[in-house]
C-alpha positions as CSV (number, residue, x, y, z in Angstrom):
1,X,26.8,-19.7,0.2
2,X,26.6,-16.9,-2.4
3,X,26.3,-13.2,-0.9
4,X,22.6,-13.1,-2.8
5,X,20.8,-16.5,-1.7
6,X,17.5,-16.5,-2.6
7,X,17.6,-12.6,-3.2
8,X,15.2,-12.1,-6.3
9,X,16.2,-10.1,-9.6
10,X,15.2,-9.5,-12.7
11,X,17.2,-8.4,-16.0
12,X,15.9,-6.6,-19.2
13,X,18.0,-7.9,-22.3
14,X,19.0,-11.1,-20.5
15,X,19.6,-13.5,-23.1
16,X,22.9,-12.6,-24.7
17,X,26.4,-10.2,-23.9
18,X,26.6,-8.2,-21.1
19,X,22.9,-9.4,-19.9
20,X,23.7,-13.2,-20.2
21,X,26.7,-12.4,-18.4
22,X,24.8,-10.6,-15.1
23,X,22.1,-13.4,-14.9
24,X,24.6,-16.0,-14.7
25,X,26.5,-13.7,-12.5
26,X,23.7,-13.0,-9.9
27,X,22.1,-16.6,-10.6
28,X,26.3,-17.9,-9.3
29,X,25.8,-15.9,-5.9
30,X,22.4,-17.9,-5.2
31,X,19.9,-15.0,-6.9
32,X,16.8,-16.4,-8.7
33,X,16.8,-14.6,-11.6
34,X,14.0,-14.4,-14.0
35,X,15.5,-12.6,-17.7
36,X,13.5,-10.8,-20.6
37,X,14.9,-11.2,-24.0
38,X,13.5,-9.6,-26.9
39,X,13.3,-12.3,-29.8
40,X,17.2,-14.8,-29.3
41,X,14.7,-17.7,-27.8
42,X,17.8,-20.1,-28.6
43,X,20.0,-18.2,-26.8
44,X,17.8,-17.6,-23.8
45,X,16.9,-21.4,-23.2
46,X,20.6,-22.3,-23.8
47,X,21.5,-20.0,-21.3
48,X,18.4,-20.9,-18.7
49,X,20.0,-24.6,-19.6
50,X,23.3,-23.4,-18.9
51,X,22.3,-21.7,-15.3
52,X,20.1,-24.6,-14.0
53,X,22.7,-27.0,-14.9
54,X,25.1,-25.5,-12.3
55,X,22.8,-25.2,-10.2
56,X,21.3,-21.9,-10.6
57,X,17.8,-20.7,-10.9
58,X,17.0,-18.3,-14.0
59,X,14.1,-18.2,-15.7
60,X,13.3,-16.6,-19.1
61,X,10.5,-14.7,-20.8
62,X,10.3,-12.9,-24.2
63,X,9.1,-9.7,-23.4
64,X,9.6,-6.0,-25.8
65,X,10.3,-3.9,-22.9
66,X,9.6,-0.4,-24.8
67,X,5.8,-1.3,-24.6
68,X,3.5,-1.0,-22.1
69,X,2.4,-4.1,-23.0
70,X,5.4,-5.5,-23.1
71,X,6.3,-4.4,-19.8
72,X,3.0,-5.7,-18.1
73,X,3.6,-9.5,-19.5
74,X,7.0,-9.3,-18.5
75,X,6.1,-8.6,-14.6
76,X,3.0,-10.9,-15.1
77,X,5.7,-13.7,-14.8
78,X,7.8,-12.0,-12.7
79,X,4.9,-12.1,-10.0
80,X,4.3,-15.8,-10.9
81,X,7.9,-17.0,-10.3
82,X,8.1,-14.6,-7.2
83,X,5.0,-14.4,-5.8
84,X,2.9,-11.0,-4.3
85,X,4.4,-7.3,-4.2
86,X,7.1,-7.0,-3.0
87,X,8.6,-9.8,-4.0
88,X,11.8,-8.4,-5.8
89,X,15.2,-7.3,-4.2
90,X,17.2,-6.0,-7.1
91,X,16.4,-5.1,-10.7
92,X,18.9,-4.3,-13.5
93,X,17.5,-2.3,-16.4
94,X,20.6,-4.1,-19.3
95,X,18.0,-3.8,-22.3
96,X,19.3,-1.4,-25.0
97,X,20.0,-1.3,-29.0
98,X,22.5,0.6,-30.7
99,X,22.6,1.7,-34.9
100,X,23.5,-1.8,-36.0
101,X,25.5,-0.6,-38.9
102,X,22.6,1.9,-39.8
103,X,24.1,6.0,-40.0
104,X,23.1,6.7,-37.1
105,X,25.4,10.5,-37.2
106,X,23.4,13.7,-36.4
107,X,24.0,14.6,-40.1
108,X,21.6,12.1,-41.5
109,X,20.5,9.2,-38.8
110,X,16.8,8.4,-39.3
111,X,14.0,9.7,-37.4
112,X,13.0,5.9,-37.3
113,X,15.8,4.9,-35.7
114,X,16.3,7.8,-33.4
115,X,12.3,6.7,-32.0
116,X,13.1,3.5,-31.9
117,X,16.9,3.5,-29.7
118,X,14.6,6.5,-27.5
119,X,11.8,3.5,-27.1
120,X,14.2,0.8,-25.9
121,X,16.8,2.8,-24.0
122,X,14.9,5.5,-22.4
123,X,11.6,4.9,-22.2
124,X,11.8,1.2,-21.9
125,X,13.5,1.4,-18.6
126,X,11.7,4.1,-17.6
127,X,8.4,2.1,-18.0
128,X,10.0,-1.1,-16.2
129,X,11.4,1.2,-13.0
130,X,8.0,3.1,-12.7
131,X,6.4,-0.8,-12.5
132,X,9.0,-2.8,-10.6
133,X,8.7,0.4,-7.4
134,X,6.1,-1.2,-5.8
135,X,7.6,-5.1,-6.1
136,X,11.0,-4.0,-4.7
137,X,11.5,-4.8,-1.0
138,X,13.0,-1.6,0.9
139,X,16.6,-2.3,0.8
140,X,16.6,-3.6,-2.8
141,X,18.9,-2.4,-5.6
142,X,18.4,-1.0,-9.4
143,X,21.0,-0.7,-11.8
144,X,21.1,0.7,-15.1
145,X,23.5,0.0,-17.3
146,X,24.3,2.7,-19.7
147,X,27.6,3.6,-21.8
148,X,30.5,5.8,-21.4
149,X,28.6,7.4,-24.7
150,X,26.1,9.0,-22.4
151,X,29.1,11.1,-21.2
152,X,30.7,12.0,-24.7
153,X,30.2,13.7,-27.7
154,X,29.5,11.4,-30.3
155,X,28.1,13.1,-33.3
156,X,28.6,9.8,-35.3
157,X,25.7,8.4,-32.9
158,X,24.6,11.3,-31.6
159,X,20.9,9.6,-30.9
160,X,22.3,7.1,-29.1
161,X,24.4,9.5,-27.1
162,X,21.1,10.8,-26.0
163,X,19.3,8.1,-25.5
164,X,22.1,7.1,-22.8
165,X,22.8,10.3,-21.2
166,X,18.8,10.2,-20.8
167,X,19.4,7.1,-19.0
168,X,21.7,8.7,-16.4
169,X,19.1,11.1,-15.4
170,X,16.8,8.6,-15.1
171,X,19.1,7.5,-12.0
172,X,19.7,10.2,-10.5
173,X,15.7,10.9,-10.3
174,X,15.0,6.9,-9.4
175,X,17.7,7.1,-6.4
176,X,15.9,10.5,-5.4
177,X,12.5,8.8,-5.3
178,X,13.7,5.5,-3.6
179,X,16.1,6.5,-1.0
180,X,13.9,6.6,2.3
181,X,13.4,2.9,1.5
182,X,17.1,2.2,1.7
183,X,16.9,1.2,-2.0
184,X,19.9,2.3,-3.9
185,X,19.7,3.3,-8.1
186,X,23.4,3.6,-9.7
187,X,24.1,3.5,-13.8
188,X,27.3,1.7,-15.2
189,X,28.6,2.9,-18.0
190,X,30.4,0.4,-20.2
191,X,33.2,1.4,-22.7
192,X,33.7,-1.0,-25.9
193,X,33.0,-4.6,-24.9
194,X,33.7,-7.1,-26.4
195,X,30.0,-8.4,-28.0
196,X,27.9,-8.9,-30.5
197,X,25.8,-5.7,-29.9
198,X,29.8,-3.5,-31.3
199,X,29.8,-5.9,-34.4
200,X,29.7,-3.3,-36.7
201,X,32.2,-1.1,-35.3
202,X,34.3,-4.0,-34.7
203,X,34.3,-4.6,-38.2
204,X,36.0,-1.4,-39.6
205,X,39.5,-2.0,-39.9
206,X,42.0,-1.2,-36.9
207,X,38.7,-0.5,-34.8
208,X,40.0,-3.3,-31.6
209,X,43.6,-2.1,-32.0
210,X,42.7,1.6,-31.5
211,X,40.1,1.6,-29.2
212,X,43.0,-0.7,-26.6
213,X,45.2,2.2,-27.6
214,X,43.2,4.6,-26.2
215,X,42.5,2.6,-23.0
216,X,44.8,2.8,-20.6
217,X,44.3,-1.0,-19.5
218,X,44.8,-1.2,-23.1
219,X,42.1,-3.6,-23.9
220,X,38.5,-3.6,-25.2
221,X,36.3,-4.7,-21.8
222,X,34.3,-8.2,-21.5
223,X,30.6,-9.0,-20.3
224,X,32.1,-10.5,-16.9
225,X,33.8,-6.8,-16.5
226,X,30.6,-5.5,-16.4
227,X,28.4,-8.0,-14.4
228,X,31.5,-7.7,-11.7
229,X,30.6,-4.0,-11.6
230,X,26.4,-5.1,-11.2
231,X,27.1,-7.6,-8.4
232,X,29.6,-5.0,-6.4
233,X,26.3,-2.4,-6.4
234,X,23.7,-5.6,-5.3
235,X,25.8,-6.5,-2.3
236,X,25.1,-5.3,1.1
237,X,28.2,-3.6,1.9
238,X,27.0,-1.2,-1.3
239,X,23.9,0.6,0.8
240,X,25.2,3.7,0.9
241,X,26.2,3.9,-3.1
242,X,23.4,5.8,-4.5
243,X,22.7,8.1,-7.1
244,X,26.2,7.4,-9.3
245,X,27.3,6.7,-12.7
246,X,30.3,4.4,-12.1
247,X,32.4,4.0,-15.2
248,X,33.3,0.5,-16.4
249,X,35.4,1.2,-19.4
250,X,38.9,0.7,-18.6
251,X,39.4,4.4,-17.9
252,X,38.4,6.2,-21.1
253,X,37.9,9.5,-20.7
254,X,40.4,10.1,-17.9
């Protein structure tokens, strides 16, 4: 028996990387997991496929998270698949873009894509926490996953920075607002992981064999790195964890 049968969960940007890799985390330790994705619908029925074939239970729904709109149809299903308020034990807020190989530098990134990574990586989850309070059963657990670029100065991606260090704040106020109900709010924040969502910086040459030089695991990470992290804060032995940005990025920065 897993340590979260027949917990609920839900996780934004599910269908692919470090999302794909929580679902079929929590989905492994007996979690029914329903997944919004924003537009890979092969990758999120291969993956629904993948999790129901092992015997899992993961559902998936298309959903743009930075809307309103978005946000509403996305917990419409979640209240179909779990049934009334509250009806949800942990939530992981894993949607987020980065430049894509657009200049994204605070010398001359776009105001277009500034609004848009501020839309899907700060107020996307703050619009999914402010819906999923009243679903979550006291006790439940939210985790955001961030990057060890919300700590940093990074004026090559400087709106990106932002948009993550906007993120941790978002904890720190969540875990403040839910703690009388025993719920617990922590952000992870990922170093260089190995997925499509780094492509472009992964590209540059000598981009893999610097970054592991500058780890001292001395190695980019993995999704599974990070999903480890996830299931460590949805356990039960992780109650009193609150309020924390735990670094997952192989000790950068130390």
């Amino acid at each position: 028996m897993g340590c979260l049968e027949e917990k609920t969960a839900l996780v934004t940007g599910g269908a692919r990387g470090i999302g794909a890799a929580i679902v079929r985390r929590l989905a492994a330790e007996g979690a029914h997991v329903v997944f919004a994705y924003a537009g890979a619908d092969a990758a999120a029925a291969d993956l629904v496929a993948e999790v129901t074939g092992a015997g899992g239970k993961a559902y998936a729904v298309r959903a743009d998270v930075s809307t309103g709109a978005g946000v509403a149809a996305m917990f419409a299903f979640c209240d179909e698949k779990f049934g009334p308020a509250p009806s949800l034990d942990i939530l992981v807020n894993n949607a987020g873009i980065g430049s894509d190989g657009q200049d994204a530098s605070l010398k001359s990134g776009s105001e277009a894509l500034f609004e848009r990574m501020m839309a899907v990586n700060a107020k996307g989850p703050y619009l999914v926490t402010q819906a999923a309070l009243p679903r979550l059963r006291d006790g439940g657990r939210i985790v955001n996953i961030g990057s060890i670029s919300g700590k940093v100065a990074q004026p090559f991606a400087a709106g990106y920075a932002m948009s993550k260090r906007a993120l941790q704040s978002l904890a720190f106020s969540t875990a403040v607002a839910v703690g009388k109900r025993g719920i617990t709010c922590n952000l992870i924040a990922p170093g260089a992981v190995d997925t499509d969502f780094i492509a472009a910086l992964r590209a540059r040459p000598g981009f893999d064999e610097g970054t592991a030089q500058m780890t001292p695991m001395g190695r980019l990470g993995n999704p599974d790195d990070i999903a480890g992290a996830v299931l460590m804060l949805c356990r039960d032995e992780a109650g009193w964890v609150t309020g924390n940005v735990i670094e997952a990025a192989g000790g950068v920065g130390l």
